[in-house]
N, CA, C and O atoms as a GROMACS GRO file, in nm:
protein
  584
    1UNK      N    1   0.489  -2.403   0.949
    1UNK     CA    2   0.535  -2.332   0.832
    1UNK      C    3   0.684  -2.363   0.811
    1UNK      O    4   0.768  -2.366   0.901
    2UNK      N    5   0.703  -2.385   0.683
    2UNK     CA    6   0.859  -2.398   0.636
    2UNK      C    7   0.925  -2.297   0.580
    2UNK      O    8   0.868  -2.220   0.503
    3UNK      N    9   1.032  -2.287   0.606
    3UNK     CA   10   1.130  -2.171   0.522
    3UNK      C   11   1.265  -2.241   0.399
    3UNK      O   12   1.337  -2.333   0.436
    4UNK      N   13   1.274  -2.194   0.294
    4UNK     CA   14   1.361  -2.239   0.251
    4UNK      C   15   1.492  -2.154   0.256
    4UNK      O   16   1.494  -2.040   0.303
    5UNK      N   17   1.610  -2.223   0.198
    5UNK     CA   18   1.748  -2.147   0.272
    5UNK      C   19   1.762  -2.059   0.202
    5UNK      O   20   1.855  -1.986   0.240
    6UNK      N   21   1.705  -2.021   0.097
    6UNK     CA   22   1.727  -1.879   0.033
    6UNK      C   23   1.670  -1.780   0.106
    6UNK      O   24   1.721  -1.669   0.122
    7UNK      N   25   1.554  -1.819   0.157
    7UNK     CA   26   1.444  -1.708   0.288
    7UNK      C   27   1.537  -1.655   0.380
    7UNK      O   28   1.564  -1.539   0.411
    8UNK      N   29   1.599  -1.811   0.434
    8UNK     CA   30   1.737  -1.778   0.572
    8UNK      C   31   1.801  -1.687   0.516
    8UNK      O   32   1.817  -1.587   0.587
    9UNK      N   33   1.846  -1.684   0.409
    9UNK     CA   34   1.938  -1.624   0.330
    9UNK      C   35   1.906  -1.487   0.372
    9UNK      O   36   1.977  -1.419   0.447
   10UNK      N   37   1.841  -1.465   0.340
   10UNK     CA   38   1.791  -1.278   0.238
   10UNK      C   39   1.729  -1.261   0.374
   10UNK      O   40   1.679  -1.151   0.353
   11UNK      N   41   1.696  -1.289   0.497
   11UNK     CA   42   1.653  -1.272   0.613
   11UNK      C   43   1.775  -1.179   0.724
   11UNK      O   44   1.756  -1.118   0.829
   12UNK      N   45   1.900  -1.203   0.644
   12UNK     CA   46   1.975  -1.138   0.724
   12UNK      C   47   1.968  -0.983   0.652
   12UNK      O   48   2.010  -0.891   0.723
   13UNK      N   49   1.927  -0.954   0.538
   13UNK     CA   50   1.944  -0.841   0.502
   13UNK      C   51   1.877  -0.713   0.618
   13UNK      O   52   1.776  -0.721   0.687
   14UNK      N   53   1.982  -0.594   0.604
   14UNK     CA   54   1.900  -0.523   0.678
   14UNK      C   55   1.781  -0.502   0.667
   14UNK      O   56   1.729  -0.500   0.779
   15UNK      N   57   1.668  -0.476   0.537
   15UNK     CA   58   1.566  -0.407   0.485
   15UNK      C   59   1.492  -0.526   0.525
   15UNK      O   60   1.375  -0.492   0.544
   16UNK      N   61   1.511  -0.659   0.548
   16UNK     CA   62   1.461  -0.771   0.585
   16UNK      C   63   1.451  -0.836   0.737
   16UNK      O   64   1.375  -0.924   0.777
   17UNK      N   65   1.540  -0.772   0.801
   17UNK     CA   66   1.614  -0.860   0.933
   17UNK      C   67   1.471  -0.776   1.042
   17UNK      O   68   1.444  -0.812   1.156
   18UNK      N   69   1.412  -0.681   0.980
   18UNK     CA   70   1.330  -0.627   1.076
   18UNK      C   71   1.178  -0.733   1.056
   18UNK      O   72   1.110  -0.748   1.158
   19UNK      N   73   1.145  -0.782   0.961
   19UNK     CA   74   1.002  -0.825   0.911
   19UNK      C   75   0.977  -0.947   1.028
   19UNK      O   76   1.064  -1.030   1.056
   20UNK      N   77   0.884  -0.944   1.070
   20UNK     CA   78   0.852  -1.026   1.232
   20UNK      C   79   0.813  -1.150   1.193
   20UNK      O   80   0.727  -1.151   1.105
   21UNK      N   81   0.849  -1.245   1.229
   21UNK     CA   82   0.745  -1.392   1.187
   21UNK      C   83   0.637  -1.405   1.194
   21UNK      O   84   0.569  -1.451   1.103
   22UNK      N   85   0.591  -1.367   1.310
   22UNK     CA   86   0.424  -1.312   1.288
   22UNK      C   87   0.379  -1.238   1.189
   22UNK      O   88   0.269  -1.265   1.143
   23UNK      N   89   0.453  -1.129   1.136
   23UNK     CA   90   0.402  -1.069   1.054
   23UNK      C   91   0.354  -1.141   0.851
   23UNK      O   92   0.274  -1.114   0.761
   24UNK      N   93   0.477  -1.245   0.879
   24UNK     CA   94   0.469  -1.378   0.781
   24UNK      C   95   0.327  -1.468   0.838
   24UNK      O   96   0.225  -1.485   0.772
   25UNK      N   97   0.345  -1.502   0.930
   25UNK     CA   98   0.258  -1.604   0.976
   25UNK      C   99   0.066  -1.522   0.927
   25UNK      O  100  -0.034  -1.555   0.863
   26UNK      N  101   0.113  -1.416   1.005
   26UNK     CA  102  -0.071  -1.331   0.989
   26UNK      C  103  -0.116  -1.310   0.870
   26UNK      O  104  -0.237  -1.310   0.844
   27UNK      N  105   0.034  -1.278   0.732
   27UNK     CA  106   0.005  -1.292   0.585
   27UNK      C  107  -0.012  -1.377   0.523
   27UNK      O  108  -0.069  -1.364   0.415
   28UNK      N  109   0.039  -1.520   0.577
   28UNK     CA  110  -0.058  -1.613   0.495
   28UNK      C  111  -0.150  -1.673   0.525
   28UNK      O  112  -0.220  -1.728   0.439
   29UNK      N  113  -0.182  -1.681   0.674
   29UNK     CA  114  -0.353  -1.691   0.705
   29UNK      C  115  -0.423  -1.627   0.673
   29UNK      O  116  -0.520  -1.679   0.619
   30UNK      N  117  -0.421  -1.466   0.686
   30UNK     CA  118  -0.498  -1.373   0.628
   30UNK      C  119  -0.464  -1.267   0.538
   30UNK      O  120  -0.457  -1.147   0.564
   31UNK      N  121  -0.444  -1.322   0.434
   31UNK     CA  122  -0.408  -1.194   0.299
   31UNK      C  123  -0.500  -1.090   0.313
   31UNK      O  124  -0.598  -1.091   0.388
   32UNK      N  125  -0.454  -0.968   0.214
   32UNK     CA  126  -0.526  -0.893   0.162
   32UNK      C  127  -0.578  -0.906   0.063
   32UNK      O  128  -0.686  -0.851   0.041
   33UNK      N  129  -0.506  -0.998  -0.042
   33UNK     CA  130  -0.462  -1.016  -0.159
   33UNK      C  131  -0.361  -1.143  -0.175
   33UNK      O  132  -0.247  -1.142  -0.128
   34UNK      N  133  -0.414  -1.250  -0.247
   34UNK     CA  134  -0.362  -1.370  -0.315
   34UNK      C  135  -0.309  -1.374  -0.465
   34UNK      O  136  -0.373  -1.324  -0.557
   35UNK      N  137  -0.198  -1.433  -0.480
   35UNK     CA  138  -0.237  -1.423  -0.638
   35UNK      C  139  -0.163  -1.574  -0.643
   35UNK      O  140  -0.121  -1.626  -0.539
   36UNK      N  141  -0.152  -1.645  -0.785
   36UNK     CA  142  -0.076  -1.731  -0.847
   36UNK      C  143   0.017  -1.676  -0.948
   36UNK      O  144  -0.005  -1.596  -1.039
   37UNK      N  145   0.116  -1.729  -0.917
   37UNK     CA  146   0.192  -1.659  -1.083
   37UNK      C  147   0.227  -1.823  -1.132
   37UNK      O  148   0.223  -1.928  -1.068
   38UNK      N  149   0.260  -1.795  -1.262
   38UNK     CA  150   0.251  -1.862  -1.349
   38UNK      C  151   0.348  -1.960  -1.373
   38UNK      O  152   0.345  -2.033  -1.472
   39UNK      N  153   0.459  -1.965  -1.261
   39UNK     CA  154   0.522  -2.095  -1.211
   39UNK      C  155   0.468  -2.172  -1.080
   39UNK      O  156   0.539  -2.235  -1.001
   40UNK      N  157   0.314  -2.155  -1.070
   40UNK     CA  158   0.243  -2.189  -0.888
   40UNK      C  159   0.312  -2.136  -0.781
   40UNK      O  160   0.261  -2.165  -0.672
   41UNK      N  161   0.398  -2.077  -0.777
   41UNK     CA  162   0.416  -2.013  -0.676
   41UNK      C  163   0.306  -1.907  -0.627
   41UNK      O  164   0.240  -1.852  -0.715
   42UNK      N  165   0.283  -1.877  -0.498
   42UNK     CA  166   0.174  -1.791  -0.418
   42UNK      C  167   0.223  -1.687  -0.337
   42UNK      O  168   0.295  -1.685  -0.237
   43UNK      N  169   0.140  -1.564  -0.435
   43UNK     CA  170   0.188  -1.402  -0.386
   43UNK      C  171   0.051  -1.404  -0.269
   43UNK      O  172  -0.070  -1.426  -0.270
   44UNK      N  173   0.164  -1.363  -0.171
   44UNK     CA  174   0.034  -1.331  -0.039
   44UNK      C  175   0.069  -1.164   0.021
   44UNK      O  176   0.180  -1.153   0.073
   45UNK      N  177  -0.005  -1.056   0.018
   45UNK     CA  178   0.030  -0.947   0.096
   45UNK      C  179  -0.074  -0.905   0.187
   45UNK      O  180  -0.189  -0.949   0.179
   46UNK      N  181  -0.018  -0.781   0.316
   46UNK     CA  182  -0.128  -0.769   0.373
   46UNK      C  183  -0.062  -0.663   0.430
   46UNK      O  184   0.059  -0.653   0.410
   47UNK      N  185  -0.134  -0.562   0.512
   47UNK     CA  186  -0.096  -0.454   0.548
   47UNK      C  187  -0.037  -0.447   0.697
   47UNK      O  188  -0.110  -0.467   0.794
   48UNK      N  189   0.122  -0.413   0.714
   48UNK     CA  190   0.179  -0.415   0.839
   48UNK      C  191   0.127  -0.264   0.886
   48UNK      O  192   0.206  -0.177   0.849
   49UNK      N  193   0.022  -0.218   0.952
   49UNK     CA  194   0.011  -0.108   1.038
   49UNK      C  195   0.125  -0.002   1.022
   49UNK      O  196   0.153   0.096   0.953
   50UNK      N  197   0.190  -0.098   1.155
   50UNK     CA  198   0.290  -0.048   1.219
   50UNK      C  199   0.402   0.013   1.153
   50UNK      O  200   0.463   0.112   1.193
   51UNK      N  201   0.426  -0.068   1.028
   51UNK     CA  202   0.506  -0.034   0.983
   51UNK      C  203   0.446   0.074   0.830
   51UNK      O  204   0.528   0.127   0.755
   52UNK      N  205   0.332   0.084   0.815
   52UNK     CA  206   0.275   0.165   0.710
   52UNK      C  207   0.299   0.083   0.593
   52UNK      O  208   0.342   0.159   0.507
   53UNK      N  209   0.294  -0.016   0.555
   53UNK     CA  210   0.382  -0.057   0.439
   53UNK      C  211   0.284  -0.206   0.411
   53UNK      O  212   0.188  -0.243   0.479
   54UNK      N  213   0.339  -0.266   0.302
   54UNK     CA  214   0.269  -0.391   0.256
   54UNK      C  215   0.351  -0.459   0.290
   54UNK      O  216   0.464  -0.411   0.289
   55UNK      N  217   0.335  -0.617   0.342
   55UNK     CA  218   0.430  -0.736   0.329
   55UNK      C  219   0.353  -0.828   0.231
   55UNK      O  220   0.237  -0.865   0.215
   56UNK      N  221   0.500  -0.853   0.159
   56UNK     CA  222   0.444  -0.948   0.051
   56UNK      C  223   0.483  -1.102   0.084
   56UNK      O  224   0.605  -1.105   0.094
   57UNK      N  225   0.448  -1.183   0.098
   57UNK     CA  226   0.553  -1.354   0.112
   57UNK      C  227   0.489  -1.419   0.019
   57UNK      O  228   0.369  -1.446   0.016
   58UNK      N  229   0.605  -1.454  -0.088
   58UNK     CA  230   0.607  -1.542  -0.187
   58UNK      C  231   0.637  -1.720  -0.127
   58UNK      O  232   0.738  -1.766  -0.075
   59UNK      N  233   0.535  -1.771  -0.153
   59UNK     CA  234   0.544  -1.930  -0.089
   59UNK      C  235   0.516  -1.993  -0.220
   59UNK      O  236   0.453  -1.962  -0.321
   60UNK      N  237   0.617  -2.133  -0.161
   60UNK     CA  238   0.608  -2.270  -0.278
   60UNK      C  239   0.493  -2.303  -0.280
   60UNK      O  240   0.405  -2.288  -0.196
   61UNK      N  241   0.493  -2.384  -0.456
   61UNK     CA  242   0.358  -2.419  -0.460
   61UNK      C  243   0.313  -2.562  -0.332
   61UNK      O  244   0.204  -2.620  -0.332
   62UNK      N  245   0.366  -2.575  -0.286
   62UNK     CA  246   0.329  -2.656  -0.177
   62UNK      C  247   0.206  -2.550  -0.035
   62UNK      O  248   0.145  -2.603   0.058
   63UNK      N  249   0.209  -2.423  -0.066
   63UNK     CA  250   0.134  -2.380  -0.033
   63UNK      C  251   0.178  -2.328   0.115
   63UNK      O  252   0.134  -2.223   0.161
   64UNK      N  253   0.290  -2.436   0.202
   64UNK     CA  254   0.343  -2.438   0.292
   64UNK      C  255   0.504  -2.351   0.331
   64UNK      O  256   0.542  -2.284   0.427
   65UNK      N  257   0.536  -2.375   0.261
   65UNK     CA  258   0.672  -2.310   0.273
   65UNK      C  259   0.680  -2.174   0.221
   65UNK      O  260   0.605  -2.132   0.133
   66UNK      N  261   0.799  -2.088   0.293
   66UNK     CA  262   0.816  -1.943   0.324
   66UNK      C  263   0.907  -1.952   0.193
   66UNK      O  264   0.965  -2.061   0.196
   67UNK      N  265   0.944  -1.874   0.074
   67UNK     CA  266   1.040  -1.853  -0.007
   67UNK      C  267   1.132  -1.684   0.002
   67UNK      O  268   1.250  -1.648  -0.001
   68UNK      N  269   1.013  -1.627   0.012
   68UNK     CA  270   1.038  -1.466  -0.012
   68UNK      C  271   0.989  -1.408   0.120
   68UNK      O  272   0.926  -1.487   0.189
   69UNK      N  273   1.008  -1.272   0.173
   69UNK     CA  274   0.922  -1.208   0.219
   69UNK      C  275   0.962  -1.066   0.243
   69UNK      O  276   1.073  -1.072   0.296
   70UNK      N  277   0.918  -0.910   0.227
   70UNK     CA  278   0.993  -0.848   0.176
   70UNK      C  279   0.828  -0.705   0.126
   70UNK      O  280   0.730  -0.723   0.054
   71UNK      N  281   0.869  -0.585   0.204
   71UNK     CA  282   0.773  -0.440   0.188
   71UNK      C  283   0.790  -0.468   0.050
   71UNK      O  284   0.895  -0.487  -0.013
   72UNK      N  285   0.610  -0.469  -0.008
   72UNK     CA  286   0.654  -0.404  -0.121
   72UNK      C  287   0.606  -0.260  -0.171
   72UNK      O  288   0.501  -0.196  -0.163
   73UNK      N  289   0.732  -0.238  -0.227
   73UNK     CA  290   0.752  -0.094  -0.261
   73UNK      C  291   0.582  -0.044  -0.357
   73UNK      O  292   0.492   0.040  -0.345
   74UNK      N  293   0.615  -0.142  -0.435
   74UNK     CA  294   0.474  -0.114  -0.546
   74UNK      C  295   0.340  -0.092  -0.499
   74UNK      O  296   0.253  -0.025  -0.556
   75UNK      N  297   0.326  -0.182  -0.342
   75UNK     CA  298   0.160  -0.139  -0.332
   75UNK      C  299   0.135  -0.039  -0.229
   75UNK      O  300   0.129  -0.030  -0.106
   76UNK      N  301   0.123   0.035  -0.340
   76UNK     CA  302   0.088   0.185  -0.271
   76UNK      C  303  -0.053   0.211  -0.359
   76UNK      O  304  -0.040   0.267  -0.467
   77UNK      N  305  -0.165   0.177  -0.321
   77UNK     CA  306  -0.268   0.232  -0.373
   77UNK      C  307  -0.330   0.369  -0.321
   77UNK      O  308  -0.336   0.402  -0.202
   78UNK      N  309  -0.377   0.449  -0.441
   78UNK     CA  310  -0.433   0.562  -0.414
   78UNK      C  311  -0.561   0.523  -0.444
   78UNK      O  312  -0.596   0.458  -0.542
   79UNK      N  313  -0.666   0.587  -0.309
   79UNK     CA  314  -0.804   0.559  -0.295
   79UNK      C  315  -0.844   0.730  -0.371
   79UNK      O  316  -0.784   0.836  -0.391
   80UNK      N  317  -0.983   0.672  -0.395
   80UNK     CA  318  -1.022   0.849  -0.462
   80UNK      C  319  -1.198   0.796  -0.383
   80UNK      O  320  -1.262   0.702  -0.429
   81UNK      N  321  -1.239   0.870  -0.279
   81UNK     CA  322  -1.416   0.815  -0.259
   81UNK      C  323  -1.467   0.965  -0.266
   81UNK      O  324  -1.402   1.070  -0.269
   82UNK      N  325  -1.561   0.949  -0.267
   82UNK     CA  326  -1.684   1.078  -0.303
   82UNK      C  327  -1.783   1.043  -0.247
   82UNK      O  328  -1.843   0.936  -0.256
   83UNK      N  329  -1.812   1.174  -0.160
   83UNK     CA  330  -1.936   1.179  -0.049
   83UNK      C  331  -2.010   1.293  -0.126
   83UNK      O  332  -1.973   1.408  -0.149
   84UNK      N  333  -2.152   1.215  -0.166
   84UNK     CA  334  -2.207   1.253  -0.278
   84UNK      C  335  -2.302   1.364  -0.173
   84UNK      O  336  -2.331   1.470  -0.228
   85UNK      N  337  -2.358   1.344  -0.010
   85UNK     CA  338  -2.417   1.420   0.063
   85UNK      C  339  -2.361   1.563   0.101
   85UNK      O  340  -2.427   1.660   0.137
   86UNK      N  341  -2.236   1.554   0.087
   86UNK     CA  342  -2.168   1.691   0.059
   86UNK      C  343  -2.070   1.734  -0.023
   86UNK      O  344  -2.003   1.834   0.005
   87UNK      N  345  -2.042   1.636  -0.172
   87UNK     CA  346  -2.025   1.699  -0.264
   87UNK      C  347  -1.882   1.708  -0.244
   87UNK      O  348  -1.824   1.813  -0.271
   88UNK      N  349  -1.799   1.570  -0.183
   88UNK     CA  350  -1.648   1.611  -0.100
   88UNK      C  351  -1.627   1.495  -0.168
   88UNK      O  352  -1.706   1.404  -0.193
   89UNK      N  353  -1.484   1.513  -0.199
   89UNK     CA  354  -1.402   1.422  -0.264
   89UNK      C  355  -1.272   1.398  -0.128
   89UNK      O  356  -1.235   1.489  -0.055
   90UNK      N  357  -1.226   1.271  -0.121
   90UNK     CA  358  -1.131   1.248  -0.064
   90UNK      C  359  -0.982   1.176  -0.102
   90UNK      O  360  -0.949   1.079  -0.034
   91UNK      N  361  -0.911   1.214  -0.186
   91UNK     CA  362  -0.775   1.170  -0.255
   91UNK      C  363  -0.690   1.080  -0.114
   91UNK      O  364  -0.650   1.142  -0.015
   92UNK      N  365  -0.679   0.964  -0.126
   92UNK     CA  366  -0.583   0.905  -0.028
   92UNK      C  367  -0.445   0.812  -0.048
   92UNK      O  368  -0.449   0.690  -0.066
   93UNK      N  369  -0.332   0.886  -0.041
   93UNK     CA  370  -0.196   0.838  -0.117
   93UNK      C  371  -0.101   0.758  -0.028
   93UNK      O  372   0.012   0.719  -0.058
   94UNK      N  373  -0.178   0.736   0.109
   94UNK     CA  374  -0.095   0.641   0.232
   94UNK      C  375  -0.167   0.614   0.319
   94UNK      O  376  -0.285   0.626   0.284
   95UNK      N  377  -0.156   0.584   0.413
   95UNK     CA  378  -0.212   0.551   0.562
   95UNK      C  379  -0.121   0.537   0.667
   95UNK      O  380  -0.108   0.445   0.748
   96UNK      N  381  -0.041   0.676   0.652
   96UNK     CA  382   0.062   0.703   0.758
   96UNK      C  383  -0.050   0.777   0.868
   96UNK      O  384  -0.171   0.798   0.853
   97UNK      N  385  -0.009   0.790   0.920
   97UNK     CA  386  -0.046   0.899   1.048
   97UNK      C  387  -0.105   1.031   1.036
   97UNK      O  388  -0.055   1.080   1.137
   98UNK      N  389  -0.163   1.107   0.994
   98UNK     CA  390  -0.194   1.260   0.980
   98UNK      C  391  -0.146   1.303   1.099
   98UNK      O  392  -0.195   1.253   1.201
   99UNK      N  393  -0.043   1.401   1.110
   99UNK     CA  394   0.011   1.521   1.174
   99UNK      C  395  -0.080   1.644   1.204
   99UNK      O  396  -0.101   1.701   1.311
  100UNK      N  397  -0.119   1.665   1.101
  100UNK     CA  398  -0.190   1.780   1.021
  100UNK      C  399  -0.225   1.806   0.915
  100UNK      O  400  -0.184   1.742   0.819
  101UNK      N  401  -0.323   1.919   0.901
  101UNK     CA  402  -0.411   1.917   0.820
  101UNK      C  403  -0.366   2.072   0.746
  101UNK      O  404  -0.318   2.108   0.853
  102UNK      N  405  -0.348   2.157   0.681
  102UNK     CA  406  -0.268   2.210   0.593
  102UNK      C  407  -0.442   2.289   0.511
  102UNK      O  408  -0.522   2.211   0.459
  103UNK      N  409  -0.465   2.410   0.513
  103UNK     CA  410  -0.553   2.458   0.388
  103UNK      C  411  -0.493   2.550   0.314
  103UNK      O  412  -0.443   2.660   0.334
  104UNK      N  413  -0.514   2.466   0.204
  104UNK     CA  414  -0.432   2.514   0.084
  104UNK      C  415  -0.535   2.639   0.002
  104UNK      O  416  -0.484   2.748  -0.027
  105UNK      N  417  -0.675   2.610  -0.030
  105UNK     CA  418  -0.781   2.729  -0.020
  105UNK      C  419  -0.925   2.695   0.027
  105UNK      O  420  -0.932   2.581   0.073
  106UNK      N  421  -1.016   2.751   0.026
  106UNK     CA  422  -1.114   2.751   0.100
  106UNK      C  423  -1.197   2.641   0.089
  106UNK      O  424  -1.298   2.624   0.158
  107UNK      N  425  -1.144   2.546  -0.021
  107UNK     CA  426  -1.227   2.446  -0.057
  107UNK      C  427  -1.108   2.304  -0.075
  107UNK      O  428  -1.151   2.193  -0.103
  108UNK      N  429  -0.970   2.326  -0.055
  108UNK     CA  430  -0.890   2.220  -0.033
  108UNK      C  431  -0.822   2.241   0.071
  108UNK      O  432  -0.802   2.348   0.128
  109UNK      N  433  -0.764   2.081   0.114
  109UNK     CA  434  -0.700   2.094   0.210
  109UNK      C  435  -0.612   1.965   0.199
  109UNK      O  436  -0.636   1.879   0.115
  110UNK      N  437  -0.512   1.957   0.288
  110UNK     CA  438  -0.377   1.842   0.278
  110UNK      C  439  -0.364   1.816   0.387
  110UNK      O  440  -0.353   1.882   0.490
  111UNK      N  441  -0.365   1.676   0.354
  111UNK     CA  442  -0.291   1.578   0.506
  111UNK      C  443  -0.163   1.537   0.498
  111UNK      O  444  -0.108   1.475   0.406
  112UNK      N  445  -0.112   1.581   0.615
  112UNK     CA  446   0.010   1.528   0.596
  112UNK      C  447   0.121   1.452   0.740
  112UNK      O  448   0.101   1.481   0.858
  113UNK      N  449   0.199   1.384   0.707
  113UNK     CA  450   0.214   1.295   0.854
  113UNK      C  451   0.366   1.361   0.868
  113UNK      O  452   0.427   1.438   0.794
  114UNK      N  453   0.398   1.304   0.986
  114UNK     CA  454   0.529   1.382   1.082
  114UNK      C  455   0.630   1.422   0.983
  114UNK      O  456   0.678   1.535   0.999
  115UNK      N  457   0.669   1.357   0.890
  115UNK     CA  458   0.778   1.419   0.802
  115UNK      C  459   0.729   1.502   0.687
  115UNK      O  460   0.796   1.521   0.586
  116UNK      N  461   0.607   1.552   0.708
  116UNK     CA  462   0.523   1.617   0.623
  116UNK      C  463   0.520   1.587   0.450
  116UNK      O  464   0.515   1.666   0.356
  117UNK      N  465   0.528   1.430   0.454
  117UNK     CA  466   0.476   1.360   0.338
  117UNK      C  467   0.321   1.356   0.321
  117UNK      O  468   0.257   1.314   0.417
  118UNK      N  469   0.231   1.409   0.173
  118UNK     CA  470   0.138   1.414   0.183
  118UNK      C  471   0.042   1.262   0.208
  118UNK      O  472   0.057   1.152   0.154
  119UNK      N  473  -0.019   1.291   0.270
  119UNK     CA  474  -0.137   1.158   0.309
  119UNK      C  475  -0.244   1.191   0.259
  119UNK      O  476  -0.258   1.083   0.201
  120UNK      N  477  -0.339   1.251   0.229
  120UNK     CA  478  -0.421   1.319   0.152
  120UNK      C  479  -0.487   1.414   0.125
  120UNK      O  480  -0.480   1.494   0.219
  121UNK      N  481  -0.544   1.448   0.052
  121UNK     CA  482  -0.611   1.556  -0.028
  121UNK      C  483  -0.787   1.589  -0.001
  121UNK      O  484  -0.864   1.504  -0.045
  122UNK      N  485  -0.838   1.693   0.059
  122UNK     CA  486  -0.995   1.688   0.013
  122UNK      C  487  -0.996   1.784  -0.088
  122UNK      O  488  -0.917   1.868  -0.133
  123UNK      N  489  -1.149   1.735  -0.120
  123UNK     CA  490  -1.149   1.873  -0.209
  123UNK      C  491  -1.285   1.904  -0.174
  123UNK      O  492  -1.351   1.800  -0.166
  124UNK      N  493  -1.355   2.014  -0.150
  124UNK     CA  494  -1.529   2.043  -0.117
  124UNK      C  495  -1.579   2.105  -0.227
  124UNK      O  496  -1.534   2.206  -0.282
  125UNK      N  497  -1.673   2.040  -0.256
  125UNK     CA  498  -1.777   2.118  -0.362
  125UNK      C  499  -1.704   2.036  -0.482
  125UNK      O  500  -1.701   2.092  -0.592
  126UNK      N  501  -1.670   1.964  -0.473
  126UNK     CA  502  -1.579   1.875  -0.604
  126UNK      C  503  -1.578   1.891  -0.721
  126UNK      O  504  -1.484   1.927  -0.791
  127UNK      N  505  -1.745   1.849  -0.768
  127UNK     CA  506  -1.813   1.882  -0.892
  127UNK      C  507  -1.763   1.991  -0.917
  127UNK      O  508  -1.693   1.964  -1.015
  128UNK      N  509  -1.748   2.108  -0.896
  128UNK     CA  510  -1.702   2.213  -0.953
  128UNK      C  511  -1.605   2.263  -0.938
  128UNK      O  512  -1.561   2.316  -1.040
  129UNK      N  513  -1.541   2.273  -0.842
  129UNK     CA  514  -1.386   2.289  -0.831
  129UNK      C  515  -1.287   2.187  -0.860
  129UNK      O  516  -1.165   2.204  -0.859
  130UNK      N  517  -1.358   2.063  -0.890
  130UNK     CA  518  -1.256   1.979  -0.939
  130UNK      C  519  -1.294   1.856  -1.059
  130UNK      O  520  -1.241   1.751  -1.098
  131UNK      N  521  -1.408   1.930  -1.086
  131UNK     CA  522  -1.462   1.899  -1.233
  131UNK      C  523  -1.474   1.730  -1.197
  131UNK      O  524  -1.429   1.666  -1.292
  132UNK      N  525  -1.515   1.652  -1.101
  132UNK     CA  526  -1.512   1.533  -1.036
  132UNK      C  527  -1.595   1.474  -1.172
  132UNK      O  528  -1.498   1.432  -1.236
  133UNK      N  529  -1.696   1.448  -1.245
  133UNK     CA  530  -1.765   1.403  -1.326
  133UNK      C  531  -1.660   1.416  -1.447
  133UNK      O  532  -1.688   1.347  -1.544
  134UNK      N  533  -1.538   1.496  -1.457
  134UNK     CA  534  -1.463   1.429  -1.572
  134UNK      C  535  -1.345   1.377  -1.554
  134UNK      O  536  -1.256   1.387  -1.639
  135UNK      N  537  -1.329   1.305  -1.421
  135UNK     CA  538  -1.148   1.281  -1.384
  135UNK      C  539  -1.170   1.138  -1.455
  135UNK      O  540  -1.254   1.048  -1.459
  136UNK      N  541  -1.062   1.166  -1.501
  136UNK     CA  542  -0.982   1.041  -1.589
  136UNK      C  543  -0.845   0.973  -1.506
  136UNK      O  544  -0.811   1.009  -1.394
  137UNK      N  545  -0.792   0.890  -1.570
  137UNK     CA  546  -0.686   0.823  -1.507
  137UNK      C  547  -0.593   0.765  -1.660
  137UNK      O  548  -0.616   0.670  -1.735
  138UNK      N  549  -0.459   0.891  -1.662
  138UNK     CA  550  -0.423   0.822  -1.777
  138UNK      C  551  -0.250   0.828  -1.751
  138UNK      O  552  -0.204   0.938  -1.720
  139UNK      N  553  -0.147   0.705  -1.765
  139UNK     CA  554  -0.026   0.656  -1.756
  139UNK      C  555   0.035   0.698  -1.848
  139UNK      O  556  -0.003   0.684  -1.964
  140UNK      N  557   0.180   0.778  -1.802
  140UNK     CA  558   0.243   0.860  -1.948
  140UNK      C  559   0.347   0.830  -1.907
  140UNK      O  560   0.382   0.863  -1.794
  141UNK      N  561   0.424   0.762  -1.989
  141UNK     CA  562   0.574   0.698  -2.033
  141UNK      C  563   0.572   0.544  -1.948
  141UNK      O  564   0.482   0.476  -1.898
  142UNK      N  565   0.702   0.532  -1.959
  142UNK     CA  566   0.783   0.419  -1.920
  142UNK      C  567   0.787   0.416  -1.751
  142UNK      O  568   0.834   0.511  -1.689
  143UNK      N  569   0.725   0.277  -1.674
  143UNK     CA  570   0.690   0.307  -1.546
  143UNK      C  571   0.836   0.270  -1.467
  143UNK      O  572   0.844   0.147  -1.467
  144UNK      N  573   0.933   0.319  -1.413
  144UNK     CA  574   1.041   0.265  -1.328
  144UNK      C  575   0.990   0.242  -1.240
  144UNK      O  576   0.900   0.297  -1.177
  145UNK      N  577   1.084   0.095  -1.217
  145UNK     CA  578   1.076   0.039  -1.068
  145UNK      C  579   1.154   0.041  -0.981
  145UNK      O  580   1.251  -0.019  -1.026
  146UNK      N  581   1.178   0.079  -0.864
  146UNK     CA  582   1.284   0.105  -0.779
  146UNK      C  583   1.316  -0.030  -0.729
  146UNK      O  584   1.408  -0.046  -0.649
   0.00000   0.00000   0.00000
């Protein structure tokens, strides 16, 4: 694998100086997720555990060389599954650690990890306490990016 000197570069940054070569190396053998953007360059991410977080490494279109590499902030997907045998919904906003488990009322409850950031949500009896047959998903305003 090659690196180019802008990689060296931005490698000394603190937010950077921690990301492991292995952790480069394991993301572009095994993505989660590939993409192309539209100068051939290749978005590769995959999930660092350890660190709770996504690594992304942007490589030349040579397919070979390291350009970027760098948490990204953006992929944070929220899972929503439904266990239709008991009618339980499961909201999931990380894959930190659960600490604990938090009941909020007799039919919800919250996960949440050591700094008591929420990790997720159940809900029991869904269909009706949480009207599950009409959840929608709708984006309101202008999205900032940090």
């Amino acid at each position: 694998m090659k690196f180019t000197k802008y990689f060296h570069y931005m490698k000394k940054r603190p937010d950077r100086s921690k990301i492991k070569d292995e952790w480069i190396k394991d993301t572009v053998r095994n993505p989660v997720r590939t993409e192309i953007q539209s100068d051939g360059r290749i978005r590769k991410w995959s999930k660092i555990k350890s660190e709770g977080k996504y690594l992304r490494v942007i490589m030349l279109e040579d397919g070979e060389t390291v350009h970027n590499a760098f948490f990204d902030r953006r992929n944070k997907n929220m899972k929503i599954k439904y266990f239709n045998d008991t009618d339980t919904a499961l909201l999931e906003f990380s894959e930190n650690v659960i600490k604990e488990t938090r009941e909020i009322s007799e039919n919800i409850y919250i996960d949440v990890d050591e700094e008591g950031n929420l990790v997720s949500i159940t809900i029991e009896h869904a269909k009706t306490t949480a009207h599950l047959p009409d959840i929608s998903y709708e984006q309101i305003g202008e999205v900032f990016k940090v």
